[in-house]
VEXDREN-2710 file (C-alpha; in Angstrom, 1 decimal):
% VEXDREN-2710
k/r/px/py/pz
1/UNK/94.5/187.1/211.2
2/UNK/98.1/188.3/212.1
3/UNK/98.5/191.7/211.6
4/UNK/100.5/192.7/208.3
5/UNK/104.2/194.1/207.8
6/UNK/105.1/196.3/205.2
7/UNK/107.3/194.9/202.7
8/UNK/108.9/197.3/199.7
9/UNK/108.8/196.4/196.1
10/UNK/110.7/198.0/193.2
11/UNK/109.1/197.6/190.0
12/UNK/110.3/199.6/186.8
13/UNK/108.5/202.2/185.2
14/UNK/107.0/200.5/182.6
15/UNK/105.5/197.4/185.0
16/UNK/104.7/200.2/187.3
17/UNK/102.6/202.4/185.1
18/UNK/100.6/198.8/183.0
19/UNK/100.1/198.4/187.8
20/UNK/98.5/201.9/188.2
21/UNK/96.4/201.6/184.8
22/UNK/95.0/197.6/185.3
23/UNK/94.1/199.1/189.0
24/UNK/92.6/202.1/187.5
25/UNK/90.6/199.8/185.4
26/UNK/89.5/197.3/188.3
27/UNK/88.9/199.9/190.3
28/UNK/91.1/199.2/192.6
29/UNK/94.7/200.1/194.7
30/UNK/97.8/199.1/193.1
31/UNK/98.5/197.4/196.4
32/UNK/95.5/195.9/195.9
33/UNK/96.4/194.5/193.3
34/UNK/100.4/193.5/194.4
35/UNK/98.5/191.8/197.5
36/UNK/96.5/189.3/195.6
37/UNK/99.0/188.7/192.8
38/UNK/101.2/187.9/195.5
39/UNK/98.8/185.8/197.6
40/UNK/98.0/183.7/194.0
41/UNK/101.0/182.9/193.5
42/UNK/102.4/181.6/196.6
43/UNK/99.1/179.5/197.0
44/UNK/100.1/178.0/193.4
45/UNK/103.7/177.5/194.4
46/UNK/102.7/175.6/197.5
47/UNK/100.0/173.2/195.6
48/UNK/103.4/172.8/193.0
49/UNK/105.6/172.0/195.7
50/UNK/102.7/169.5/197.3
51/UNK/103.0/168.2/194.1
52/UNK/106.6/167.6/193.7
53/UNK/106.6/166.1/197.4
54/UNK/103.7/164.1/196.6
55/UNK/105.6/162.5/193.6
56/UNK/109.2/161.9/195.5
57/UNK/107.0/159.9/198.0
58/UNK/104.9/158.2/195.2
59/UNK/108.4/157.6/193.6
60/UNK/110.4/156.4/196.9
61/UNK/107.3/153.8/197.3
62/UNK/107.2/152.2/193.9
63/UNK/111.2/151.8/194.3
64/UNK/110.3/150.1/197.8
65/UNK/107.3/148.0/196.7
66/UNK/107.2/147.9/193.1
67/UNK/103.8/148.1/193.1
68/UNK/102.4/150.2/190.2
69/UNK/99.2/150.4/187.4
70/UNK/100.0/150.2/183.9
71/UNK/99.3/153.8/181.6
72/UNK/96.4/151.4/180.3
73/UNK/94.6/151.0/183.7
74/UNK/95.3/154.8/184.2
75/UNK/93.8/155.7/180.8
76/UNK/90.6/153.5/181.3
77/UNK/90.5/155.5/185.4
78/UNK/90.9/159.0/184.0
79/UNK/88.1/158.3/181.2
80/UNK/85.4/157.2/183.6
81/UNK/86.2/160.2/185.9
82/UNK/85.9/162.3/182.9
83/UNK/82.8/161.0/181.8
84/UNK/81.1/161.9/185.3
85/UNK/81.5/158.8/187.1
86/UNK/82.8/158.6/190.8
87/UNK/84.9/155.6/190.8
88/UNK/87.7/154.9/192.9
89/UNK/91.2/154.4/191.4
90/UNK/92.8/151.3/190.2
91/UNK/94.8/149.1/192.4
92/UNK/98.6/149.2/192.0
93/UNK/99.9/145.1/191.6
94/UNK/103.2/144.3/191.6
END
């Protein structure tokens, strides 16, 4: 694990004091706290930004290709994966 660097925060009172009383509640530091928030939300804004990536690609390839599955297909997929079944994806057809 690298070793950490300090980093400063300003908060305003008000966001500072609802810190020091949730942390008081969990039993915990307020830089406790700070840490993870911070740590939960960069880890959601890189899965978001995998996502957007993911999509641009998806997008540049069905402009390329054309190749694509109908909302139908992708309907009829997503039900079978919500009713518990392990089944691969559709195919993409031009």
């Amino acid at each position: 694990m690298p070793s950490p660097s300090t980093t400063s925060l300003k908060l305003d009172l008000k966001t500072k004091a609802r810190l020091q009383k949730l942390a008081h509640a969990r039993r915990r530091s307020s830089h406790w706290l700070m840490r993870e928030a911070v740590e939960q939300y960069v880890e959601r804004e890189e899965r978001r930004e995998q996502v957007r990536r993911d999509a641009l690609t998806a997008w540049s390839e069905y402009q390329a290709t054309g190749r694509h599955v109908t909302q139908k297909e992708a309907d009829a997929w997503l039900r079978r994966l919500e009713a518990g079944e392990d089944v691969e994806p559709p195919e993409p057809h031009d």
